[in-house]
Structures are given as C-alpha cells and as structure tokens.
C-alpha positions as CSV (number, residue, x, y, z in Angstrom):
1,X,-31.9,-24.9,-68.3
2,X,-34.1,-24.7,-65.1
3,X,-34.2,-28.7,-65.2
4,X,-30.4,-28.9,-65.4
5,X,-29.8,-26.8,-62.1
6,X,-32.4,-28.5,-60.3
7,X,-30.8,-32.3,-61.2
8,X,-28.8,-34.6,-59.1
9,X,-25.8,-34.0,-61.4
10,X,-25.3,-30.1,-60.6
11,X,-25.7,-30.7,-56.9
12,X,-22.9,-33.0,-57.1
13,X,-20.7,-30.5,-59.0
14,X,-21.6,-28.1,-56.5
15,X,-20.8,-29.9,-53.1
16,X,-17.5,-30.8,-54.9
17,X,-16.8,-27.2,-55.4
18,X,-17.2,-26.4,-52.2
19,X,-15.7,-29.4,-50.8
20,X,-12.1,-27.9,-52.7
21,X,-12.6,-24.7,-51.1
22,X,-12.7,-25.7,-47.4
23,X,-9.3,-28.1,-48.5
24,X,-8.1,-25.0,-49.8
25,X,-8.2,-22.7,-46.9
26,X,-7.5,-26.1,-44.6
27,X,-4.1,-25.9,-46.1
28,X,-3.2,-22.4,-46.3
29,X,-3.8,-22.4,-42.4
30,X,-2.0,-25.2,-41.9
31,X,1.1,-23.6,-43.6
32,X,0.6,-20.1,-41.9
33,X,0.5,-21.9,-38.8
34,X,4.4,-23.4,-39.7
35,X,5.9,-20.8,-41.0
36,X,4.6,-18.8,-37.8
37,X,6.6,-22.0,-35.9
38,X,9.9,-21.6,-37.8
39,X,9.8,-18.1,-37.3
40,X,9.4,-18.5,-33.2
41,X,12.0,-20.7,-33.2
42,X,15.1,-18.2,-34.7
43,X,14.1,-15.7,-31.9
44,X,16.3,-14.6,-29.6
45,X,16.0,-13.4,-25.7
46,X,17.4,-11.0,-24.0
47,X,17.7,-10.2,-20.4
48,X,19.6,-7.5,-17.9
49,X,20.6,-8.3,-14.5
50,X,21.8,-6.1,-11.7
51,X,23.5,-7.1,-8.4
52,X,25.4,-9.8,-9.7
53,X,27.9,-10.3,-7.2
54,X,31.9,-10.8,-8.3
55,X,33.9,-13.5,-7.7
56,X,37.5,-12.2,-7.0
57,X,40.2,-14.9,-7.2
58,X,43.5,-13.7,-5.1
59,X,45.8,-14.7,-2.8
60,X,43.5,-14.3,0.1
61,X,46.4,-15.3,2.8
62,X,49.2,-12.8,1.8
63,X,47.0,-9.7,0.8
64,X,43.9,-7.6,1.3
65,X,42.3,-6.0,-0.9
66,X,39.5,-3.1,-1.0
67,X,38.5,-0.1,-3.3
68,X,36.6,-2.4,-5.8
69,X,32.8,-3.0,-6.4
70,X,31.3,-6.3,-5.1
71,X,28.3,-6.1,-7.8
72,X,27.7,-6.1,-11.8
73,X,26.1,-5.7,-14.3
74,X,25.2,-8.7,-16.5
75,X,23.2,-8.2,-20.4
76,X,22.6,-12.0,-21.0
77,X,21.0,-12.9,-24.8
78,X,19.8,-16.5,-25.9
79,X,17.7,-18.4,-28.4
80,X,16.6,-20.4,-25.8
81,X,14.1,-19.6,-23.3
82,X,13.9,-22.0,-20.9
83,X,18.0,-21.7,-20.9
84,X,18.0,-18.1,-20.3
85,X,15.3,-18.2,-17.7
86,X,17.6,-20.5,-15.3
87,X,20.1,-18.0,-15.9
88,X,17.9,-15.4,-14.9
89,X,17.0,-17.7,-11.4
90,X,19.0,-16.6,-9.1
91,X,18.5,-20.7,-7.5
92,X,19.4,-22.0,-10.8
93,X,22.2,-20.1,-12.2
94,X,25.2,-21.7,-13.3
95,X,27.5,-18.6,-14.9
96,X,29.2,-16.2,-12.3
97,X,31.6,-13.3,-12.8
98,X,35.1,-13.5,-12.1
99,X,37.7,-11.0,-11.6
100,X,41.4,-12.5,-11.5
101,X,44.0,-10.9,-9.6
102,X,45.9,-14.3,-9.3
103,X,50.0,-13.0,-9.8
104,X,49.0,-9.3,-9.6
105,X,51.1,-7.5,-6.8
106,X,50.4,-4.5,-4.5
107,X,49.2,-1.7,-5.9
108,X,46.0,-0.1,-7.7
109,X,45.3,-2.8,-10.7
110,X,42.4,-3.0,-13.0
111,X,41.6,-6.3,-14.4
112,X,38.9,-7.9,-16.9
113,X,35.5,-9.0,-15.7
114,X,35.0,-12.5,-17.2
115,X,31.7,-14.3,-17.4
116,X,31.9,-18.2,-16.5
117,X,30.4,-21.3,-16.6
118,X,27.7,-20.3,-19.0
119,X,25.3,-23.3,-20.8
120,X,25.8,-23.4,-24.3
121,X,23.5,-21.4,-26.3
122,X,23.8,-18.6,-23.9
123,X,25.8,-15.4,-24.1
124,X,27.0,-12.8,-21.5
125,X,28.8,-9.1,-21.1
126,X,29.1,-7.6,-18.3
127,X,29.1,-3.8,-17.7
128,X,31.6,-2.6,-16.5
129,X,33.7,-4.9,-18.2
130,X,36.5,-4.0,-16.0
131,X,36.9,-3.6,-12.2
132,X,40.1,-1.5,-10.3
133,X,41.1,-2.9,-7.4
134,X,43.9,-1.7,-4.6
135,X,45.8,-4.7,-3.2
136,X,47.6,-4.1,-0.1
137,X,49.8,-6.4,2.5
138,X,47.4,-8.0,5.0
139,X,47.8,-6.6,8.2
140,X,45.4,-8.6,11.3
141,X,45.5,-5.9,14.6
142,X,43.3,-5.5,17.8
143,X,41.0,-2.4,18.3
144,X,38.7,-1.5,20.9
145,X,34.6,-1.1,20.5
146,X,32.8,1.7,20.8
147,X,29.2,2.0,20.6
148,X,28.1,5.1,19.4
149,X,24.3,7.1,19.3
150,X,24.2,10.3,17.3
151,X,22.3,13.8,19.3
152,X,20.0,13.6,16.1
153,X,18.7,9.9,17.2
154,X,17.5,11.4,20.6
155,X,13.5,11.9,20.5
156,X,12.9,15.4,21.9
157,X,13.4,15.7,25.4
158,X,15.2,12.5,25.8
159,X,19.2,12.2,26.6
160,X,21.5,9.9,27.0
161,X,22.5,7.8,29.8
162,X,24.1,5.0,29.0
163,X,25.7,2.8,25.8
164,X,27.4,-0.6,26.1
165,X,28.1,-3.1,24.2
166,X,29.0,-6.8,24.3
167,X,32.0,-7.4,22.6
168,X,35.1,-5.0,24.1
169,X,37.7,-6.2,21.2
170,X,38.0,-7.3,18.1
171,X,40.4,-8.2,15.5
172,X,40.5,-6.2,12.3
173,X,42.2,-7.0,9.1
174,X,43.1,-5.0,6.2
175,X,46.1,-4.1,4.6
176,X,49.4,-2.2,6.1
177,X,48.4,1.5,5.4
178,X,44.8,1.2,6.4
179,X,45.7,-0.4,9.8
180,X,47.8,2.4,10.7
181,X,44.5,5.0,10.2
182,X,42.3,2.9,12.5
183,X,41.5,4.6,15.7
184,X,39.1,2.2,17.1
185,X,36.0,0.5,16.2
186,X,32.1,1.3,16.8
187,X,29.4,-0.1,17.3
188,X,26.4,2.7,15.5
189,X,22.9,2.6,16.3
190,X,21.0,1.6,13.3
191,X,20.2,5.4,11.3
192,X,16.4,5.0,11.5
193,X,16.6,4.9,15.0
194,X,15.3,7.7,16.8
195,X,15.2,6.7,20.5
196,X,12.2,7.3,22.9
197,X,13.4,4.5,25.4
198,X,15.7,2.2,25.7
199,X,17.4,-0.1,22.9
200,X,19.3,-3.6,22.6
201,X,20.2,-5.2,19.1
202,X,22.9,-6.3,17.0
203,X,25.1,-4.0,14.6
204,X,27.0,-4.1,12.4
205,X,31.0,-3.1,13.6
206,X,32.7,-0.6,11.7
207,X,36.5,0.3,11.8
208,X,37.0,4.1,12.2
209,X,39.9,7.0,12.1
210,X,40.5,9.4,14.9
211,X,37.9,11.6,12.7
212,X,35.2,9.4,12.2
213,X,35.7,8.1,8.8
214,X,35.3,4.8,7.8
215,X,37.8,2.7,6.7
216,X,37.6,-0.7,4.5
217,X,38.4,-4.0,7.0
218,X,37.3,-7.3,7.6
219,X,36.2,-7.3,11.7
220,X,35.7,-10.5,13.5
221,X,33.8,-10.4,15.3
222,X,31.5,-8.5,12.6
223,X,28.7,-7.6,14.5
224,X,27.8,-6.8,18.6
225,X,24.9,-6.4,20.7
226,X,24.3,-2.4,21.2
227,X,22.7,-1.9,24.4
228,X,21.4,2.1,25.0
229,X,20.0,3.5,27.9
230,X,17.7,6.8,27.8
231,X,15.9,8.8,30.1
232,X,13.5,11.7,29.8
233,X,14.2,14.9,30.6
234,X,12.0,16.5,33.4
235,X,11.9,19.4,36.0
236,X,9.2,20.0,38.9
237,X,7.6,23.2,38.9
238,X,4.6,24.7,41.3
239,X,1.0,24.9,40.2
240,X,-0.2,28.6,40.6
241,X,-4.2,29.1,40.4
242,X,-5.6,32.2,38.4
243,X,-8.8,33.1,38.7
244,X,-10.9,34.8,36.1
245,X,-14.3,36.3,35.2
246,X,-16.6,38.7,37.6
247,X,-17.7,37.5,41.1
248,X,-21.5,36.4,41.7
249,X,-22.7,39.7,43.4
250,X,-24.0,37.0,46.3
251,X,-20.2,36.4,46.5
252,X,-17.9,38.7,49.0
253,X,-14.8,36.2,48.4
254,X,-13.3,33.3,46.8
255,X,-10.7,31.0,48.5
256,X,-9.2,27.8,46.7
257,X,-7.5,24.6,47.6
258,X,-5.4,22.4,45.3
259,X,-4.8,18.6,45.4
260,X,-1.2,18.8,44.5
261,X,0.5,22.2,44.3
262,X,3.4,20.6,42.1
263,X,3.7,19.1,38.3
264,X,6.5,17.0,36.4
265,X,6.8,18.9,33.1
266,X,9.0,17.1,30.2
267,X,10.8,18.3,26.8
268,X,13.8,19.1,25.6
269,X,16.1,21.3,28.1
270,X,15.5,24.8,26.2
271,X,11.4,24.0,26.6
272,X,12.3,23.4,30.7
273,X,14.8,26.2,30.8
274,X,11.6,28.4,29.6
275,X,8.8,27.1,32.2
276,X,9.0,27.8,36.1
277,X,5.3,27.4,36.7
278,X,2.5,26.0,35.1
279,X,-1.3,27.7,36.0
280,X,-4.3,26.5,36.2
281,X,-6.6,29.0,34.8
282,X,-10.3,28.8,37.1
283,X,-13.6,31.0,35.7
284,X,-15.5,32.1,38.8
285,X,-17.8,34.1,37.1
286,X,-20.9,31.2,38.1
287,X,-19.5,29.7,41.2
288,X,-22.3,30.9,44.1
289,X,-21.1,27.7,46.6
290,X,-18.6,25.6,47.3
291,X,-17.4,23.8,44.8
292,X,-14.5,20.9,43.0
293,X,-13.2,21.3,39.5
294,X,-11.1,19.4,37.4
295,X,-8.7,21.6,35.5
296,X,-6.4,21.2,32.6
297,X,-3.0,22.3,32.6
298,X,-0.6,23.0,29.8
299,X,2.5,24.8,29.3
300,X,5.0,25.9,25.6
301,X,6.3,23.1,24.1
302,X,6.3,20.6,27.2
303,X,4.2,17.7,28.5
304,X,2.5,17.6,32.3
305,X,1.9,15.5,34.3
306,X,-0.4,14.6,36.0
307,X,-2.0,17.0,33.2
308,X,-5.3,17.7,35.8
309,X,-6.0,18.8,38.7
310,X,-8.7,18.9,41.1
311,X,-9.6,23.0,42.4
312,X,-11.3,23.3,45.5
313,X,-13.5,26.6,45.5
314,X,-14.6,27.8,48.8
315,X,-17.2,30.8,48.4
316,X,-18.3,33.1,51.2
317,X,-21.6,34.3,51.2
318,X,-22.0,38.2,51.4
C-alpha cells in the first residue's frame, strides 16, 4: 500500500482532484458574480428635490396674479442612474413644473401641479400637488420712492442725516384692488445693516400701504441705489482736574495747568444728556517738583476724545 501512494499513478489522481475543485469554486463565483449583476440592474433610485421653481402658464397681458408659491417640491424615482442624476442637475434638467391657469378667470383658483417633459424611465410627484392662486385685473400705476432706514439700524450714538435715492418714480403693476392699497414705494436698507457711517448700494423696491405693509407688485424699475448719510452724535464738555493723595510735607502748594481744558465726548443722546464734565483724576501724593503727566480720561457710557491729556504740576517749595 505504501508503494501505491508513493506512484506516478496516485499523484495524477490527485492533481486531477484538485484540479476539479478550483473549476468548481471558479464557477460558483462566476455565477454569484451575475446574479449579483441582474440584481443591480432591477434597482430603483430615488431622489427629493426642494426649490423647484413653477412654471405658471396665464394670460400674462390681461391679469396679474399673486398669493401663490413660486417653489416645489419634487420626489423623483428611477431605474436608471445616470437618468435620474441629470434630473437631479439643476444644468441638465429637462422636466419642469407647470401650473395652468390658461381660461381660468378672476378670482382665488386652485389648480394641479403637473410635472413635464420628463425622459422616459423617470417618474415625478410633486408635493403639494396643488397650488391656489388669486388672479386679479392688471392694473400698471406710478408711485413715488422712498428710502427708508429703521432707528434699530443706527449704531449707538449715530443719527440720521440724510437718505436719498436714485430713482424718484416707478411704475408698479398688480392687479385692481391691490393698486388702490399702495401708498408709495421704498427703498429699505438691507436688515443686517446697522450703520456706523455712511452707506450707498442697490435695493431691492418694495410697494407699501399707508401702514407699512407690503403688498404683492411687479416694480420697474425693481431695484435703486440707497444712498444714507450718518453722523455721530457729540457734545463739548470742560476738563475739570482733581487732585488726590497727601501732599509731600516739602510741599506748601500745588498749582496745575492743562493743554486743552475741553473734550468731544460721543454716544447716544441719553449717555451726553448724563455728562457735563469729564475729570482728570491727578495723585500728588509723590510730586516734590515741577512736573508733566499724561492722564487718561473717561466718562459713563461715552467715548473721548482726545482721550489724554497732558497735566502740568507746578509745586512750591515750603
């Protein structure tokens, strides 16, 4: 027996044993490997986009219409991946949403959002699925510009001095009953302004009522330069020396001498209503000559300036 495992004859039994098995497991991989493709291929894609605009199809000469939203939602599912990602591309898109108002009269009307244009292989639902819409008479009238700068949008102790702008009229179209609310129009300083000098830039134009509120037009033109003008608020007040701490006993008196007796102080008008004098606060206790020294001066809730002055100390000798 140990001269038959040791022949030529059971080492060729054995390499073809082995030679089956690595076929075997060659071709259950190969199989695993397809099934794993067919699989792949039946999956399916999904995708959600927000801030799809609307198309609105309406008779854009003979009526104006507001009270809708301009953006949608848009759940898009595909087998296809590389279809569904240039749907997803905002560049490459080919569907849009459409709302129809084509032989719908005045009135509040609420009317299906349909998804267009889509490449085969692709579907779409929007959410809402449904859009109201108030369609009015267009109306075109004249209104004057405002500009406008709210107290809050004042840095402390700033105010107001002036606010132009470079457009004095405009035209504004909506429909009937909205026209007849419009007081004027205004030109707002951007909200995350908060002014510490001067400004110039282009807004946005907004039509307003009597009371402020804003009211939905189409303004051409729809934007003007804002030009604001600030200054800071200030008040002169006298400088008043103090003196402080124990006289050298080689001292019998101490004179002084300032190089301006009068500050600019700046803040808000309650902070300058409150100071009348700012002091200058001078320790004597070591002075035994004469002698200059630079003192800082403050005041409650306003700046100085110039925010040091120079103390001359004359000392007389006992």
């Amino acid at each position: 027996m140990k001269k038959f495992f040791n022949s030529q004859f059971w080492l060729v039994i054995v390499s073809i044993f082995l030679s089956l098995l690595l076929f075997l497991a060659a071709t259950t991989s190969n199989y695993t490997h397809v099934g794993s493709q067919v699989s792949g291929a039946t999956e399916t894609y999904t995708h959600t986009l927000t801030n799809v605009p609307i198309d609105i199809k309406y008779d854009s000469d003979k009526y104006f219409i507001s009270g809708y939203s301009y953006e949608t939602e848009v759940y898009l599912t595909s087998i296809n991946r590389v279809k569904l990602d240039s749907e997803i591309n905002n560049d490459t898109r080919s569907f849009k949403v459409v709302a129809d108002l084509t032989g719908l009269g005045e009135g509040t009307q609420t009317v299906p959002l349909k998804v267009m244009n889509l490449p085969s292989g692709v579907t779409a639902t929007a959410s809402p699925n449904n859009i109201s819409v108030t369609i009015g008479k267009k109306k075109t009238k004249t209104f004057n510009v405002q500009g406008k700068v709210d107290a809050s949008q004042l840095a402390p102790g700033f105010e107001l001095k002036k606010v132009s702008t470079d457009v004095s009229e405009v035209e504004v179209t909506s429909d009937e009953s909205i026209i007849d609310q419009i007081d004027h129009v205004v030109a707002n300083l951007p909200e995350n302004e908060v002014l510490n000098g001067n400004y110039s830039g282009r807004v946005a134009l907004q039509a307003v009522s009597a009371d402020g509120t804003i009211l939905a037009s189409a303004i051409n033109p729809s934007k003007a330069r804002l030009e604001v003008s600030v200054k800071k608020l200030t008040k002169t007040v006298p400088v008043r020396v103090k003196l402080t701490g124990k006289m050298n006993d080689k001292v019998s008196d101490i004179s002084y001498n300032l190089n301006q007796d009068q500050v600019t102080i700046s803040g808000s008008q309650a902070a300058l209503d409150a100071v009348n004098e700012v002091v200058a606060t001078v320790n004597v206790s070591n002075i035994t000559k004469d002698t200059s020294l630079s003192v800082n001066l403050a005041a409650d809730n306003v700046s100085v300036e110039p925010s040091v002055v120079t103390v001359q100390l004359t000392a007389t000798k006992k």
